[in-house]
BAFI-3210 file (N, C-alpha, C; in Angstrom, 3 decimals, decimal comma, padded with zeros to 6 digits):
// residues 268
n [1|2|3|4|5|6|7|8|9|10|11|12|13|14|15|16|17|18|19|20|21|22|23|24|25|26|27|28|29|30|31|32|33|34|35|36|37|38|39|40|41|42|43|44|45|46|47|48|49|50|51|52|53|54|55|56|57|58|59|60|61|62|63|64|65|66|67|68|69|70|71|72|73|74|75|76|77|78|79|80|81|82|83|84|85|86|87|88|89|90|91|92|93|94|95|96|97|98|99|100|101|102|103|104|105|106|107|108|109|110|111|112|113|114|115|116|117|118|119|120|121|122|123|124|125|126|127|128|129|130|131|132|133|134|135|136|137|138|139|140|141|142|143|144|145|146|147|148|149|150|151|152|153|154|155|156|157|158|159|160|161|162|163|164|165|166|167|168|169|170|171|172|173|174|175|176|177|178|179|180|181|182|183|184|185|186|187|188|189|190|191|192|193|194|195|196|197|198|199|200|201|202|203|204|205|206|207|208|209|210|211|212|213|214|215|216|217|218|219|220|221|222|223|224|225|226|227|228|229|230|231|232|233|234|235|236|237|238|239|240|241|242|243|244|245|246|247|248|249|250|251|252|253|254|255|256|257|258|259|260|261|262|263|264|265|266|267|268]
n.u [-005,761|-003,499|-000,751|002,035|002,672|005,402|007,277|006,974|008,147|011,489|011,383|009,658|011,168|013,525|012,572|011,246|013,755|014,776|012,996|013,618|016,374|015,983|014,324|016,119|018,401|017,482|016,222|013,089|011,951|009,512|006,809|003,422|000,244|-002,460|-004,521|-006,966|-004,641|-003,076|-000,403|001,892|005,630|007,905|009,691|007,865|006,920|008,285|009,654|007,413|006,801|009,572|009,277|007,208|007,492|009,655|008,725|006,063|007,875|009,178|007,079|004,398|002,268|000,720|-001,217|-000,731|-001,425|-000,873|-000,335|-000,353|-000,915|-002,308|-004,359|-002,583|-002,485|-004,900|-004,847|-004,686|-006,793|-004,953|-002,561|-000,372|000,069|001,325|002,398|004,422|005,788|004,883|003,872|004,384|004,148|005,742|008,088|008,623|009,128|011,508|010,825|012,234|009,983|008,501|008,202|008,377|005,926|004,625|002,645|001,294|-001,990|-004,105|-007,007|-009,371|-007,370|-004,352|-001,312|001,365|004,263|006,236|007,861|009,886|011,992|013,598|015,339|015,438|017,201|015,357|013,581|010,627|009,397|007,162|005,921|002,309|001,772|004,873|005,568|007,213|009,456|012,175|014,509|015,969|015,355|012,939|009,878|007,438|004,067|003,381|003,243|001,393|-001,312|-003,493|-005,010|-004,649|-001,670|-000,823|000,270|-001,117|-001,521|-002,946|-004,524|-003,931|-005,838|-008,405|-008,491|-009,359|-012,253|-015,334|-014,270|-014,460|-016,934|-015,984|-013,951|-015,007|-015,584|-013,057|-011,993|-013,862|-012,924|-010,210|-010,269|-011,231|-009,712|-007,730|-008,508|-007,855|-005,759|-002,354|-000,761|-000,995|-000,025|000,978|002,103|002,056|002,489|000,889|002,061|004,117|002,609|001,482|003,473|004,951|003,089|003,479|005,937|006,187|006,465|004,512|000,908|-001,325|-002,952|-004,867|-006,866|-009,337|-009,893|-009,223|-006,942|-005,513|-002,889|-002,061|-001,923|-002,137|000,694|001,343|-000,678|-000,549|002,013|001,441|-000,194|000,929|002,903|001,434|-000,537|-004,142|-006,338|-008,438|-011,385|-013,646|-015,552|-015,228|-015,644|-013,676|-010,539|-010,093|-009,340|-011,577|-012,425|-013,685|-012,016|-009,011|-008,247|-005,450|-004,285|-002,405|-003,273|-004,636|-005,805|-007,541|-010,209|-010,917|-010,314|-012,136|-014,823|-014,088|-014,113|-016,875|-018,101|-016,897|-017,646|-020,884|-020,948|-020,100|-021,516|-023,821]
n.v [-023,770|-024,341|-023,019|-022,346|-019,288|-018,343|-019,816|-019,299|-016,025|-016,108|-015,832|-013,619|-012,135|-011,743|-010,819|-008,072|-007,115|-007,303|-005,077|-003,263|-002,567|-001,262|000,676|001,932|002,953|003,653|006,750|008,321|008,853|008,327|009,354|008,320|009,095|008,624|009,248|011,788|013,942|011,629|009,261|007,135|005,876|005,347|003,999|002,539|000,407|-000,441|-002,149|-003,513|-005,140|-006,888|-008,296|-009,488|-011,220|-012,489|-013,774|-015,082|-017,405|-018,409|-019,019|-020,402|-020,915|-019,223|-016,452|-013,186|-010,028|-006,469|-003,503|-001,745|-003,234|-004,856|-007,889|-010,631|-013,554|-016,086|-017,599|-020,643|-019,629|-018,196|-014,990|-012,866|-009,677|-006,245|-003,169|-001,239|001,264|002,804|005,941|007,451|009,384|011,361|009,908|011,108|013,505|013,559|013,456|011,183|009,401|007,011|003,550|000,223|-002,334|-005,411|-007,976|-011,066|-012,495|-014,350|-016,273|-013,609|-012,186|-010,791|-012,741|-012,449|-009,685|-007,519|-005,065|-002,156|000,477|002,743|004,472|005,511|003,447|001,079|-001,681|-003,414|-006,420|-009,100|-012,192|-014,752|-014,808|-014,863|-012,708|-009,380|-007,001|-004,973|-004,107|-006,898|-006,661|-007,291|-005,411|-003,378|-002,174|001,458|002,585|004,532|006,212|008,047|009,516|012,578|012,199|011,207|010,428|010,855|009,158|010,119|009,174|010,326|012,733|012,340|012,525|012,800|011,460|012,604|013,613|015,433|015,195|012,889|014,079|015,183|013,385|013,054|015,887|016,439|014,828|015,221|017,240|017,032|014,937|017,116|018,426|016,712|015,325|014,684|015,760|015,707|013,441|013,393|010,999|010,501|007,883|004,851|002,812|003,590|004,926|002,302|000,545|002,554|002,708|000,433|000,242|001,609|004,241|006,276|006,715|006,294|005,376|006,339|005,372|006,120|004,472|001,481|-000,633|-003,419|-003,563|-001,200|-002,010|-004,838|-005,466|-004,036|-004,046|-006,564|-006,769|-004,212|-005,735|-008,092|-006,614|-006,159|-004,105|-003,219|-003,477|-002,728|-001,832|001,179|000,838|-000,395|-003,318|-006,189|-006,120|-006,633|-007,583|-006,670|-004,431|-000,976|001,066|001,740|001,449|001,892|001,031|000,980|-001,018|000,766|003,525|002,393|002,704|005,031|006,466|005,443|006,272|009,068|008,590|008,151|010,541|011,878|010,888|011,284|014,360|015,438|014,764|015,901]
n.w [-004,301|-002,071|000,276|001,830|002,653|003,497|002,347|-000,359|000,330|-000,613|-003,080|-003,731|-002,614|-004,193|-006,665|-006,119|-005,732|-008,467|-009,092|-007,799|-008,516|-010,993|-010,859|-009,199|-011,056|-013,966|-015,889|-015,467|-018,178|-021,091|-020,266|-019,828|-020,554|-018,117|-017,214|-016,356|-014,711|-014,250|-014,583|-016,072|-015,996|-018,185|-016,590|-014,542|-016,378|-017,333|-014,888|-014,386|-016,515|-016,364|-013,467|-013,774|-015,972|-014,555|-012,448|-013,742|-014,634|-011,900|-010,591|-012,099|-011,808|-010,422|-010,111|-011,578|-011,045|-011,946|-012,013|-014,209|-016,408|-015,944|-015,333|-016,411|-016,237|-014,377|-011,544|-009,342|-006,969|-006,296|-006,230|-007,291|-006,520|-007,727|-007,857|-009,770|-009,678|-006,554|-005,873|-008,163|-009,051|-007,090|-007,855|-010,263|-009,955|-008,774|-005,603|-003,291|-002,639|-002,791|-004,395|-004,997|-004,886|-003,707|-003,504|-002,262|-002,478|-001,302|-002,138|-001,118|000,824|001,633|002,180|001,930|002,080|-000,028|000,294|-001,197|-000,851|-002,309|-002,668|-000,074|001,539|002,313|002,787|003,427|004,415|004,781|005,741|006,545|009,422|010,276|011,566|011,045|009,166|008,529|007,022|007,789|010,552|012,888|013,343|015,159|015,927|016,805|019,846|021,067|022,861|022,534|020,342|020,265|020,522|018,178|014,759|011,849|008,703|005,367|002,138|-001,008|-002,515|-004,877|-008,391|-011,813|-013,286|-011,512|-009,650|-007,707|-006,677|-005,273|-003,634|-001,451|001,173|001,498|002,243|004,111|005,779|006,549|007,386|010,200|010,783|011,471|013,934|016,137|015,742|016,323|014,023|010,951|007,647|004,474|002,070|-000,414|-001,346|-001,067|-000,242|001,576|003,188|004,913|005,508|007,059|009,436|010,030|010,995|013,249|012,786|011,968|013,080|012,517|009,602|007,059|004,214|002,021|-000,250|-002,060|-004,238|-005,157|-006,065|-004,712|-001,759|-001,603|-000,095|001,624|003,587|004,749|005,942|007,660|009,346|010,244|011,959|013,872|013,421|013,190|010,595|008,811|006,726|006,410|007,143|009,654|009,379|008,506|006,595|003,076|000,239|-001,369|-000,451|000,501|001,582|002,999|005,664|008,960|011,571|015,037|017,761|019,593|018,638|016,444|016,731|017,229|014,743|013,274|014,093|013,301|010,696|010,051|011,371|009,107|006,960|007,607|007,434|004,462|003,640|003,907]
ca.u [-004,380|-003,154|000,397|002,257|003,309|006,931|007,915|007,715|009,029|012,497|011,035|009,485|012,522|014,533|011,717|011,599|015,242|015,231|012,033|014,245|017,695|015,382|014,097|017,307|019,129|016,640|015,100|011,398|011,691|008,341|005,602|002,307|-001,181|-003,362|-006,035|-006,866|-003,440|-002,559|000,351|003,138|006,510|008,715|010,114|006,746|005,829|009,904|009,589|005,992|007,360|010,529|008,712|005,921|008,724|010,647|007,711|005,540|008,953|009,667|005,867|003,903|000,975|000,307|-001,625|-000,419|-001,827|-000,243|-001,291|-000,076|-001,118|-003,803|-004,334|-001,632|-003,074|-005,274|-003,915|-005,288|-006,826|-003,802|-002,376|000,590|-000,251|002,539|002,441|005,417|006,605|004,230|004,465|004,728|004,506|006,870|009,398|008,666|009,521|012,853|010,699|011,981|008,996|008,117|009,253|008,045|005,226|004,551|001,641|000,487|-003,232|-004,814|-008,791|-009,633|-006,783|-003,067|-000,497|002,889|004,276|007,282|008,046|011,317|012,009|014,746|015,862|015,737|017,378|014,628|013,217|009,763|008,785|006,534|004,596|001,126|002,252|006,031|006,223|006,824|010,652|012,566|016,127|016,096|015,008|011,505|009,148|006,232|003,586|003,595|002,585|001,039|-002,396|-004,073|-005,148|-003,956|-000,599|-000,361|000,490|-001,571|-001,454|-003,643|-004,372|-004,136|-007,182|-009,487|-008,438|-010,055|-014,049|-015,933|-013,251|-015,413|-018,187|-014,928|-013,076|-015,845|-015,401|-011,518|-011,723|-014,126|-011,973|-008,709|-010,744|-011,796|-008,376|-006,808|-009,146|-008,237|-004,811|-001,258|-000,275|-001,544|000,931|000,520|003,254|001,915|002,494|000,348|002,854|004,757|001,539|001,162|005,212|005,492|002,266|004,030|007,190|005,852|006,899|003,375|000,098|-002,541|-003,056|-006,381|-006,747|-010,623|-009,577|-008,367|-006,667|-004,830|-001,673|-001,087|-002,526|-001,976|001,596|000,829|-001,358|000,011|003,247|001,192|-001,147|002,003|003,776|000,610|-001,636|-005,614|-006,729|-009,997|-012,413|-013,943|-017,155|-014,686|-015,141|-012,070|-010,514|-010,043|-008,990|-012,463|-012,738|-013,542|-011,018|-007,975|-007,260|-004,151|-003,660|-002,041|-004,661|-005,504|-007,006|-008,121|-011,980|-011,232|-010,303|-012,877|-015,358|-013,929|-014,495|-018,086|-018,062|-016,195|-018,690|-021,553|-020,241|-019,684|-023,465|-024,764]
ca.v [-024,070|-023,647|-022,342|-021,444|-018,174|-018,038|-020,434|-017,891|-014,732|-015,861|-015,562|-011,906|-010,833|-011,906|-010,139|-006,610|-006,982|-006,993|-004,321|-002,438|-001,874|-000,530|001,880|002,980|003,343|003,935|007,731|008,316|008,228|008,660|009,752|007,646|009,834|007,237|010,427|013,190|014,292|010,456|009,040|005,991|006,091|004,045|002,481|001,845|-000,556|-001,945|-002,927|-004,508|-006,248|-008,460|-008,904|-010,402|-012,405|-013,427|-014,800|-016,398|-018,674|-019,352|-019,560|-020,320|-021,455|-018,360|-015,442|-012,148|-008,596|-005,583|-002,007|-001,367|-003,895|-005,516|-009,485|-011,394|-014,931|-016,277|-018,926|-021,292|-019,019|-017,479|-013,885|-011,809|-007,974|-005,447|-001,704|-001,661|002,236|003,226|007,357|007,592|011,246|011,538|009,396|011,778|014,908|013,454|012,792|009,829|008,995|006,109|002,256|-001,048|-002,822|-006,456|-008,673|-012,037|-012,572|-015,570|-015,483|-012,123|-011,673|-010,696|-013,361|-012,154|-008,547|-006,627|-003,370|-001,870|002,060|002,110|005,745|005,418|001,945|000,410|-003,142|-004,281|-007,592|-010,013|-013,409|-014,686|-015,920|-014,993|-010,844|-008,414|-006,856|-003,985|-004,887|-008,361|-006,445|-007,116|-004,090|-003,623|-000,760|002,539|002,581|006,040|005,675|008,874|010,761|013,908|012,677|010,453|010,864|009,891|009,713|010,003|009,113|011,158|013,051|011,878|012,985|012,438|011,918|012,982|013,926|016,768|014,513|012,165|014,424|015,829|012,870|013,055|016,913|016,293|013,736|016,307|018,622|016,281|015,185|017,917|018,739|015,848|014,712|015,710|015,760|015,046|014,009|013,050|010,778|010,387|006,546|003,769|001,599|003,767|004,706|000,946|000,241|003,145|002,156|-001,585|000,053|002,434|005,951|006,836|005,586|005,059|005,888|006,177|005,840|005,968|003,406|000,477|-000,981|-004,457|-003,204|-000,399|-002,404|-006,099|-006,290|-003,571|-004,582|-007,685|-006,374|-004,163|-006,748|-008,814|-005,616|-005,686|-003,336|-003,226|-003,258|-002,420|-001,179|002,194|000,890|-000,957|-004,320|-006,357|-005,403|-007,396|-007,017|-006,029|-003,043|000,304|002,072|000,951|002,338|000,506|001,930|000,663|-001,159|001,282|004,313|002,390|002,683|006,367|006,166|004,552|006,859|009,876|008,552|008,165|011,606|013,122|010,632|012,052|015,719|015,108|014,178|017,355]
ca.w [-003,951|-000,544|000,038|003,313|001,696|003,997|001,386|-001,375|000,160|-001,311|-004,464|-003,804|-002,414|-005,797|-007,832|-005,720|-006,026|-009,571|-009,959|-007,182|-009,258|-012,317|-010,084|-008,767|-012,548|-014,962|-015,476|-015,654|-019,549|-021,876|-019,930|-020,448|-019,844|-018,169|-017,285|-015,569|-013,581|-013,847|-015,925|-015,734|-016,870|-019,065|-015,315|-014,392|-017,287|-017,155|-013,530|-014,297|-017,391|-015,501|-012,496|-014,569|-016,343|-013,555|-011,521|-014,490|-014,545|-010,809|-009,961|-013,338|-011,287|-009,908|-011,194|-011,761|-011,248|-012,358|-011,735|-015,324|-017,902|-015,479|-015,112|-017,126|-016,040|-013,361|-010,491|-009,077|-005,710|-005,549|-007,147|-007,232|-006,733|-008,694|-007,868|-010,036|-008,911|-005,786|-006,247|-009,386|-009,238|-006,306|-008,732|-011,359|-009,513|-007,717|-004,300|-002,539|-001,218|-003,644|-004,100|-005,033|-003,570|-004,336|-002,771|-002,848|-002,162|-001,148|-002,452|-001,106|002,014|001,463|003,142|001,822|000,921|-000,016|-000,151|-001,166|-000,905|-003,200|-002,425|001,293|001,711|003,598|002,533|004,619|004,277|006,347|005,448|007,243|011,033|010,868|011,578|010,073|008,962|007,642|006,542|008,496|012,152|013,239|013,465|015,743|015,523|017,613|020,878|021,151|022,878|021,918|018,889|020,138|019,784|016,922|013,673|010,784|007,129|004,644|001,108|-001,976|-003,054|-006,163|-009,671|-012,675|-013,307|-010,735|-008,426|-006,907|-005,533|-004,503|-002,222|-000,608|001,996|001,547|002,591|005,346|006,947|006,479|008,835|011,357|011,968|011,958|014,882|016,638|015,899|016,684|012,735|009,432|006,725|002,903|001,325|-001,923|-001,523|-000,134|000,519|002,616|004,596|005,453|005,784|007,929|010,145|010,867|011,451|014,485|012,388|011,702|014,117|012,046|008,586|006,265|002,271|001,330|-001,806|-001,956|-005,371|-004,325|-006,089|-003,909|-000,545|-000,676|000,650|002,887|004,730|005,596|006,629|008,821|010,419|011,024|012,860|014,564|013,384|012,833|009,393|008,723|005,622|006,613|008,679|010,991|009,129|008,571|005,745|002,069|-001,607|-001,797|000,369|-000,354|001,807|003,802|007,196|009,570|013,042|016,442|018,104|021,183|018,327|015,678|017,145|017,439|013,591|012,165|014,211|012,505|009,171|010,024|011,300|007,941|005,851|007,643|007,448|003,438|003,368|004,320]
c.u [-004,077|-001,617|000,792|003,398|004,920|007,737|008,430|008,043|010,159|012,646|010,620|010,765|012,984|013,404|011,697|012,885|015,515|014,517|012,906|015,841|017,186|014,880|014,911|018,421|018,463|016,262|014,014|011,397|010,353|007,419|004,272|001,207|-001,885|-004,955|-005,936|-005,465|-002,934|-001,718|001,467|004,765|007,307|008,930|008,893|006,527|007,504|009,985|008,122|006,485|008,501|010,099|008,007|006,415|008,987|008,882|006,611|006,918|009,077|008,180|004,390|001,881|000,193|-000,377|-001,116|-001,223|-000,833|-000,502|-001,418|-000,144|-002,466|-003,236|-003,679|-002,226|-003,733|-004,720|-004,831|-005,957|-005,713|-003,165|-001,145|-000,211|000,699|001,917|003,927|006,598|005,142|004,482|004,906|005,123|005,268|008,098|009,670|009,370|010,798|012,087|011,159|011,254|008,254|008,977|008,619|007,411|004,438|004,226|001,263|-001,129|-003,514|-006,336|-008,888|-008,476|-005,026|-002,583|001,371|002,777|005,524|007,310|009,042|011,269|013,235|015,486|016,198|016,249|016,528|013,626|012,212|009,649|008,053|005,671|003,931|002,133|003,863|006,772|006,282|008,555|010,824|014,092|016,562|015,793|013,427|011,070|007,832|005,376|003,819|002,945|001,442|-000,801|-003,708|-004,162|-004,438|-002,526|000,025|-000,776|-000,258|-001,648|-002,533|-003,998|-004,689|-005,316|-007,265|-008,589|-009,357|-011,453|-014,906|-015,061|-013,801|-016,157|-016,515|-014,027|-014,050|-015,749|-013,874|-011,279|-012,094|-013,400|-010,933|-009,384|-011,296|-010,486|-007,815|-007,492|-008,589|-006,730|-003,475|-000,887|-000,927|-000,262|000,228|001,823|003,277|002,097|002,055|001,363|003,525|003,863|001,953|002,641|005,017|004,330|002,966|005,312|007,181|006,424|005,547|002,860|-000,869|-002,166|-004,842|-006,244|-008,172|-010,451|-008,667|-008,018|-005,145|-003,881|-001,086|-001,547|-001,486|-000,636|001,463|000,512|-001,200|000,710|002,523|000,458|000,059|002,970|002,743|-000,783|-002,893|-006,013|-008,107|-010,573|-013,130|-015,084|-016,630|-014,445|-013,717|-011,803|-009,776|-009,967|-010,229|-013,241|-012,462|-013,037|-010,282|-007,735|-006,993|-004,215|-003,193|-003,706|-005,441|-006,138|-007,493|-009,563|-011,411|-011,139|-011,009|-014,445|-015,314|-014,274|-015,619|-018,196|-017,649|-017,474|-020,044|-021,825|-020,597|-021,083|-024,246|-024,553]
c.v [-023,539|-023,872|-021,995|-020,115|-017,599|-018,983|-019,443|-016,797|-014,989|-015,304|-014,226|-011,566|-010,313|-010,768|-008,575|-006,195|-006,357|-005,411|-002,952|-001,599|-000,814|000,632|003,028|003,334|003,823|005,450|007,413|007,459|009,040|008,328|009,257|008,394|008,721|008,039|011,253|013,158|013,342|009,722|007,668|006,605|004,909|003,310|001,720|000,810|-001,092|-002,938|-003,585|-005,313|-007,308|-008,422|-009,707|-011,435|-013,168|-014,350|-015,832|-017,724|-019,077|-019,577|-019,662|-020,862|-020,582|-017,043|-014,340|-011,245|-007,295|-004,007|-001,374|-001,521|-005,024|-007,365|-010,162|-012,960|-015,017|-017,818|-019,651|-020,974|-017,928|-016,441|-012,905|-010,533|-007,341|-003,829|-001,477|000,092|002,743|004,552|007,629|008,913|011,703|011,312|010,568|013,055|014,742|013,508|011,527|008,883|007,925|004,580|000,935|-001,621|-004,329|-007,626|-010,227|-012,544|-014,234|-015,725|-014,242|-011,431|-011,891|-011,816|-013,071|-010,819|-008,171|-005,347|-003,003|-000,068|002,045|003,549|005,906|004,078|001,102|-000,943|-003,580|-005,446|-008,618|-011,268|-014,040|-015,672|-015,383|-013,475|-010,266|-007,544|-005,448|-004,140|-005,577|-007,830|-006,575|-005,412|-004,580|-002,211|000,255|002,234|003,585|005,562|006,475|009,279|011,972|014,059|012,066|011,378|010,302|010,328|009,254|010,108|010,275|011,367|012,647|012,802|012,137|012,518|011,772|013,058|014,860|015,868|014,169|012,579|014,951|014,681|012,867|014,984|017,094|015,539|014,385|017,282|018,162|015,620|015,964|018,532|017,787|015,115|015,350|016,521|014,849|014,887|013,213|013,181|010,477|008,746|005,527|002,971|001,646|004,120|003,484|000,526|001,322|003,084|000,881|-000,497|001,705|004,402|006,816|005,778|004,731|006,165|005,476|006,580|005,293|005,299|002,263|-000,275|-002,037|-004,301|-002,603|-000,940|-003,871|-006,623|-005,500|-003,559|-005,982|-007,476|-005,711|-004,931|-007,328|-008,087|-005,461|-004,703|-003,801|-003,004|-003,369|-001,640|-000,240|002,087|-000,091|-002,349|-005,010|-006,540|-006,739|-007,165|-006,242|-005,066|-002,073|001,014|001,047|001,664|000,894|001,447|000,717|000,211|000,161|002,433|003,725|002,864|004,156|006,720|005,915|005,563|008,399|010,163|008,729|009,535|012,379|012,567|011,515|013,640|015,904|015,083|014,973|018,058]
c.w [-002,556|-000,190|001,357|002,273|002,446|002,857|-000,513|-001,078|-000,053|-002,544|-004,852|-003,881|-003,640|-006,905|-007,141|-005,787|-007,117|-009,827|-009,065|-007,766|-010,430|-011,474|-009,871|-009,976|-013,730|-014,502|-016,279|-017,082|-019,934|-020,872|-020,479|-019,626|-019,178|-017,641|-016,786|-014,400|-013,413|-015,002|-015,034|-016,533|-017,341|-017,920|-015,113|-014,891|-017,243|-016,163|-013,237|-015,084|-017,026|-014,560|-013,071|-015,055|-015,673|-012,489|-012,538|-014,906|-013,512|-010,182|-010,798|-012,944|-010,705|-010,280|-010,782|-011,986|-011,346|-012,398|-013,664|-016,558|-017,071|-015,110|-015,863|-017,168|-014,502|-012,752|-009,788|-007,053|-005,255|-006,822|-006,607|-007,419|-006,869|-008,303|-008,504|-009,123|-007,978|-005,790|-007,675|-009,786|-008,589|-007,097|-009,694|-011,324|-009,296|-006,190|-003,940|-002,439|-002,364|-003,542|-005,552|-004,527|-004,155|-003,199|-002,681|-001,653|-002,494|-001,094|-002,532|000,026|001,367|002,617|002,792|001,401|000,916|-000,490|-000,142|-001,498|-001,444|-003,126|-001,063|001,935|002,594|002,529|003,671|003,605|005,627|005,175|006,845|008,032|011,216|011,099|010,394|010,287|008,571|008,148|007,545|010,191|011,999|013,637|014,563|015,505|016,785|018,775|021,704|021,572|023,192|020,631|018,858|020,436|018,881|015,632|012,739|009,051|006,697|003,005|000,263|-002,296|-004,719|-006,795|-010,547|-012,768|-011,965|-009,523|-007,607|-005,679|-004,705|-003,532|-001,620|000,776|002,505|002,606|003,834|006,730|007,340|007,882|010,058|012,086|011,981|012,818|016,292|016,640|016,113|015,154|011,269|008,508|005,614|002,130|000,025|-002,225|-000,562|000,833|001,648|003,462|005,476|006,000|006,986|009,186|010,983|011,403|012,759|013,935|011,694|012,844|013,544|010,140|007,675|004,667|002,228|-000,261|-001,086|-003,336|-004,808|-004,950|-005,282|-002,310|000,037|-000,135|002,066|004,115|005,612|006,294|007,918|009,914|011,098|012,079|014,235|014,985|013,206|011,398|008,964|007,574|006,854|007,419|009,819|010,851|008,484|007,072|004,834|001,200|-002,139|-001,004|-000,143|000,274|003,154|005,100|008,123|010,505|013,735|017,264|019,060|020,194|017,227|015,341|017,177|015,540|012,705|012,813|013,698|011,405|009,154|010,354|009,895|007,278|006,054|006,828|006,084|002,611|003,215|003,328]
res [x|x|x|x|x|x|x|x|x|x|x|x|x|x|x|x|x|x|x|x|x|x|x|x|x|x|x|x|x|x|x|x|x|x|x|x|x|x|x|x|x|x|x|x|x|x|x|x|x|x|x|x|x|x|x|x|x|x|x|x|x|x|x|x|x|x|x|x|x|x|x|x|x|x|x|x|x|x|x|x|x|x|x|x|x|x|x|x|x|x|x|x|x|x|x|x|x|x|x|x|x|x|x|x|x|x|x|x|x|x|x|x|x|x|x|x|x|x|x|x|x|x|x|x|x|x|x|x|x|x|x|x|x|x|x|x|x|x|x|x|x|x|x|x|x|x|x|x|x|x|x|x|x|x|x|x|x|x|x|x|x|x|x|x|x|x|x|x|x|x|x|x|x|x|x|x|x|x|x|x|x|x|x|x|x|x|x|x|x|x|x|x|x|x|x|x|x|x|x|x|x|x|x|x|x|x|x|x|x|x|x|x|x|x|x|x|x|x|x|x|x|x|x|x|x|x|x|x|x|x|x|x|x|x|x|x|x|x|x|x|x|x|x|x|x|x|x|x|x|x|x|x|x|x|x|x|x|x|x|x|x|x|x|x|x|x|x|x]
***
């Protein structure tokens, strides 16, 4: 199926809309274990369940992914991606720093996303070719054209089975930029990595994972702001990459040589 995907971001919107009020009225609720240090909550699986609703009715052709109940139906090439609360643990605490993040993938490459921060009123959105937004103003990425004075974020460390081996590259990388960069931060949510990458308030950011719930609107939004998106050996990056890093074009290459430095490092 082939789709100019500016035709359905009305249809996101209306659906982050809805998964966005449940967010902002609903508490946590019953606590679901899902493993080591990792759990959902009642919103979680509310704001997966009417999104899932509302879009198998206005786009029944389309398949659905869900961070929370998985593959609902497959589409014909084409797939909704659902992070229904991004931060889950941020939400849980009373951090902010969490949202809504809702993708649609075309084969293996995101062309639409939304993201709604439902605590900080901020709304990105972008589809493939027409920019990239946050509450109806275009965004572009940072301009910053060093390391030593950009800002970068980086993803949450491993839990669960074999989380040991798994940060050993996550820890190495922590100490290589913080050698090297102005600031490290850690928002506990992909989405806002990638949102705050397009929208020039971070430079680059790096998550060694990639899980096309918490990515594929992401990364669109930031490509369309302008950024570089790249899997961890510099190739260009896809639903089926094993780690996400977004910078400003001028350090991405300094970025992606780091990682190889931490991976190295990690090795030893």
């Amino acid at each position: 199926m082939t789709i100019d995907a500016r035709t359905l971001l009305p249809i996101a919107e209306r659906a982050v809309s809805i998964a966005s009020e449940i967010i902002r009225t609903k508490a946590p609720g019953v606590i679901t274990a899902k493993g080591d240090r990792d759990m959902a909550t009642e919103v979680d699986y509310a704001v997966e369940h009417a999104v899932r609703e509302f879009l198998s009715c206005e786009t029944p052709e389309i398949g659905f992914l869900g961070e929370e109940e998985g593959v609902s139906h497959l589409g014909d090439g084409l797939m909704w991606a659902l992070d229904p609360v991004d931060g889950t643990a941020n939400f849980l605490h009373g951090i902010p720093l969490c949202g809504v993040s809702l993708g649609l993938v075309d084969k293996d490459t995101s062309t639409l996303g939304v993201i709604d921060l439902p605590s900080l009123n901020l709304r990105y959105s972008a589809a493939e070719g027409a920019g990239a937004f946050v509450n109806g103003s275009e965004i572009r990425v940072s301009g910053t054209r060093e390391l030593q004075t950009a800002i970068v974020a980086v993803g949450d460390y491993a839990v669960g089975e074999n989380a040991d081996e798994r940060n050993r590259p996550r820890l190495a990388l922590t100490q290589e930029l913080a050698a090297r960069v102005q600031r490290i931060r850690m928002f506990g949510s992909a989405a806002i990595d990638l949102a705050w990458v397009a929208d020039g308030r971070i430079d680059g950011n790096v998550m060694l994972s990639n899980n096309p719930w918490d990515t594929a609107a992401g990364t669109l939004i930031a490509r369309e702001a302008g950024a570089v998106v790249v899997d961890f050996d510099g190739s260009a990056h896809t639903i089926h990459s094993s780690a996400t890093i977004a910078a400003n074009p001028t350090i991405i290459a300094d970025l992606v040589e780091i990682i190889a430095e931490a991976h190295k490092a990690s090795r030893v």
